[in-house]
C-alpha positions as CSV (number, residue, x, y, z in Angstrom):
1,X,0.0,0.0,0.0
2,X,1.4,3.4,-1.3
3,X,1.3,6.1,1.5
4,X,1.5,9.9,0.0
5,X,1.5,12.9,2.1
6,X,-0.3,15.9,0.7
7,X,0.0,19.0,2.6
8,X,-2.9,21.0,0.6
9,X,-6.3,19.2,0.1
10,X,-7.1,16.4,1.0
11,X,-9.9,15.4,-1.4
12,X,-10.1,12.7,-3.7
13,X,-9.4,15.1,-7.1
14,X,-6.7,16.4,-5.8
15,X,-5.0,13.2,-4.9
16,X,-6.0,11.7,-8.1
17,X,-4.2,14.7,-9.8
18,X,-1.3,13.6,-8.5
19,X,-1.3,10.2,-9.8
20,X,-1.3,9.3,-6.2
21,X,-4.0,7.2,-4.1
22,X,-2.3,7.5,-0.6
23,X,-3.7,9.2,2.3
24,X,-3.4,12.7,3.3
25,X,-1.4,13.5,6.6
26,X,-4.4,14.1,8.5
27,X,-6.4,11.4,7.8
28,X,-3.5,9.4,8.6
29,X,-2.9,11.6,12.1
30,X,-7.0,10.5,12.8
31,X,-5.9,6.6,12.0
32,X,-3.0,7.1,14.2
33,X,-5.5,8.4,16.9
34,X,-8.1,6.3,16.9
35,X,-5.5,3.2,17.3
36,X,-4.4,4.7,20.3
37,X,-7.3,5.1,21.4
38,X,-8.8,1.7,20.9
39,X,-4.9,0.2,22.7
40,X,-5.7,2.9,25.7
41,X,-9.2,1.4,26.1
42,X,-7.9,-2.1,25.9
43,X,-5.3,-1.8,28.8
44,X,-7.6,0.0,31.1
45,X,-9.9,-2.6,30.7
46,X,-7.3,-5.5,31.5
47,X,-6.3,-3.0,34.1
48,X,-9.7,-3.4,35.7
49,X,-9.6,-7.2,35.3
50,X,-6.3,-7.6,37.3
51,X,-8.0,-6.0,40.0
52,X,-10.8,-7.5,40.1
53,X,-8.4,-10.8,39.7
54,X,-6.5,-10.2,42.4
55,X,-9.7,-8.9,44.6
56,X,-11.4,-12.7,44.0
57,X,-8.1,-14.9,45.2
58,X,-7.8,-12.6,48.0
59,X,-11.3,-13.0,49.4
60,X,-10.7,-17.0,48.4
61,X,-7.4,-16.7,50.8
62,X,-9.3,-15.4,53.5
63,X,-12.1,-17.2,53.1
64,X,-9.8,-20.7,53.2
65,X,-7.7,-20.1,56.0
66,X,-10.8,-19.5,57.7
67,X,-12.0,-22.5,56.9
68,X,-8.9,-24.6,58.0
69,X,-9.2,-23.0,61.2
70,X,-12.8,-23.9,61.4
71,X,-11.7,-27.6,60.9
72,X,-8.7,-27.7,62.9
73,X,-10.6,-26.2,65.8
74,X,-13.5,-28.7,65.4
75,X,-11.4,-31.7,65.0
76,X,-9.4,-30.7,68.2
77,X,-12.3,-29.9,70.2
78,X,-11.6,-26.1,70.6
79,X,-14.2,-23.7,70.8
80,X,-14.7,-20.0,69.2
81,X,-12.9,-17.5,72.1
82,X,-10.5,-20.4,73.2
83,X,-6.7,-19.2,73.8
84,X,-4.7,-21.3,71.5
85,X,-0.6,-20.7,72.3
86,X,0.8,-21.0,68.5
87,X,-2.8,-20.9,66.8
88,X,-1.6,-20.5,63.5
89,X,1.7,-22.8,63.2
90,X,-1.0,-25.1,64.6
91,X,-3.2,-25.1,61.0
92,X,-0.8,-23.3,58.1
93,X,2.1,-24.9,56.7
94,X,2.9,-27.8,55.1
95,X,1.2,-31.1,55.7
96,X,-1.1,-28.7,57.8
97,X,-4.7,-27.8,56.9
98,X,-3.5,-24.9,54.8
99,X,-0.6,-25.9,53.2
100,X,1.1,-22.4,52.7
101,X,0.9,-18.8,54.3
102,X,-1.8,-17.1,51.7
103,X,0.5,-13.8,50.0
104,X,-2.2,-11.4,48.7
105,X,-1.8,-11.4,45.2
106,X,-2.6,-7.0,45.1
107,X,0.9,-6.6,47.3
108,X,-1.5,-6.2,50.8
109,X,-0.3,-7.8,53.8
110,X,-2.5,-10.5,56.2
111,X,-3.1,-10.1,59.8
112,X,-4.2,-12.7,61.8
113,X,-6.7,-12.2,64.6
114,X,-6.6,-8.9,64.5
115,X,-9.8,-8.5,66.5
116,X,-9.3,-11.1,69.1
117,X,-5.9,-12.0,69.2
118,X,-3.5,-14.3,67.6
119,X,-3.8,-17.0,69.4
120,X,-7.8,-17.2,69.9
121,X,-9.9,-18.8,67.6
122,X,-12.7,-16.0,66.7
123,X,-16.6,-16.5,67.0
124,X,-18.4,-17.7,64.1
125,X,-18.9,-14.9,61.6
126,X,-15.5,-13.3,62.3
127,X,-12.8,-13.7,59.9
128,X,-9.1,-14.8,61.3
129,X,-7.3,-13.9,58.3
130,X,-7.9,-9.7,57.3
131,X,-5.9,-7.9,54.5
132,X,-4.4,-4.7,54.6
133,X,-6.6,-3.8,50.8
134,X,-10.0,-4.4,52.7
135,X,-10.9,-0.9,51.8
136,X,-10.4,-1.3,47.8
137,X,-12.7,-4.7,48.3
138,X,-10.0,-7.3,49.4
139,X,-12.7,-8.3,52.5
140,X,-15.8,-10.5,51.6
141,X,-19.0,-9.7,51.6
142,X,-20.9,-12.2,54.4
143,X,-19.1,-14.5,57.1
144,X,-21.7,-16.1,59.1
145,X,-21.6,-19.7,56.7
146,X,-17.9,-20.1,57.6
């Protein structure tokens, strides 16, 4: 394809009166635009869905440490507001319930038992495991099933 850059008129004579069927410089400056445009919109939207991404497996961290200490507290016989010395060594790490310590995949960083210590498990409803991004969404939504 044969590109010509007219700097007077743009129209179709014109160009044809040149022996030339290129486009002009500013139609090519308004395809230049609009496919950077269309690339801008592209990587804000997979922008957004890295967020929202990293949002879900956050909330799924939370919500399964939560649930291994659920199941390591019922299988031992422990009770929501019992004092547990070493709570967490107790359920995460390997060959444990959790098999890892959960790494919030939106750089945040975990607490555990914030609310009622370290060491105690918390009353149904309250989550162990809270992230430092719970105020861009990185906390779940309802509790009280887990």
């Amino acid at each position: 394809m044969k590109i010509e850059f007219l700097l007077g008129s743009s129209s179709k004579s014109n160009r044809m009166a040149h022996g030339g069927t290129g486009m002009s410089f500013p139609e090519v400056i308004v395809v230049i635009f609009v496919m950077l445009s269309v690339i801008s919109v592209i990587f804000m939207g997979a922008k957004a869905w890295k967020r929202s991404a990293d949002t879900t497996q956050c909330i799924q961290n939370i919500q399964n440490v939560q649930k291994g200490l659920r199941d390591f507290a019922a299988k031992n016989g422990f009770k929501p507001g019992e004092r547990i010395p070493g709570l967490q060594m107790r359920f995460i790490g390997e060959g444990r319930l959790v098999a890892e310590p959960p790494q919030c995949p939106g750089a945040g960083a975990y607490s555990y038992g914030e609310t009622f210590g370290q060491d105690t498990v918390p009353p149904a409803g309250e989550v162990y495991l809270k992230c430092s991004l719970a105020n861009s969404g990185h906390i779940p939504a309802g509790t009280d099933k887990w």
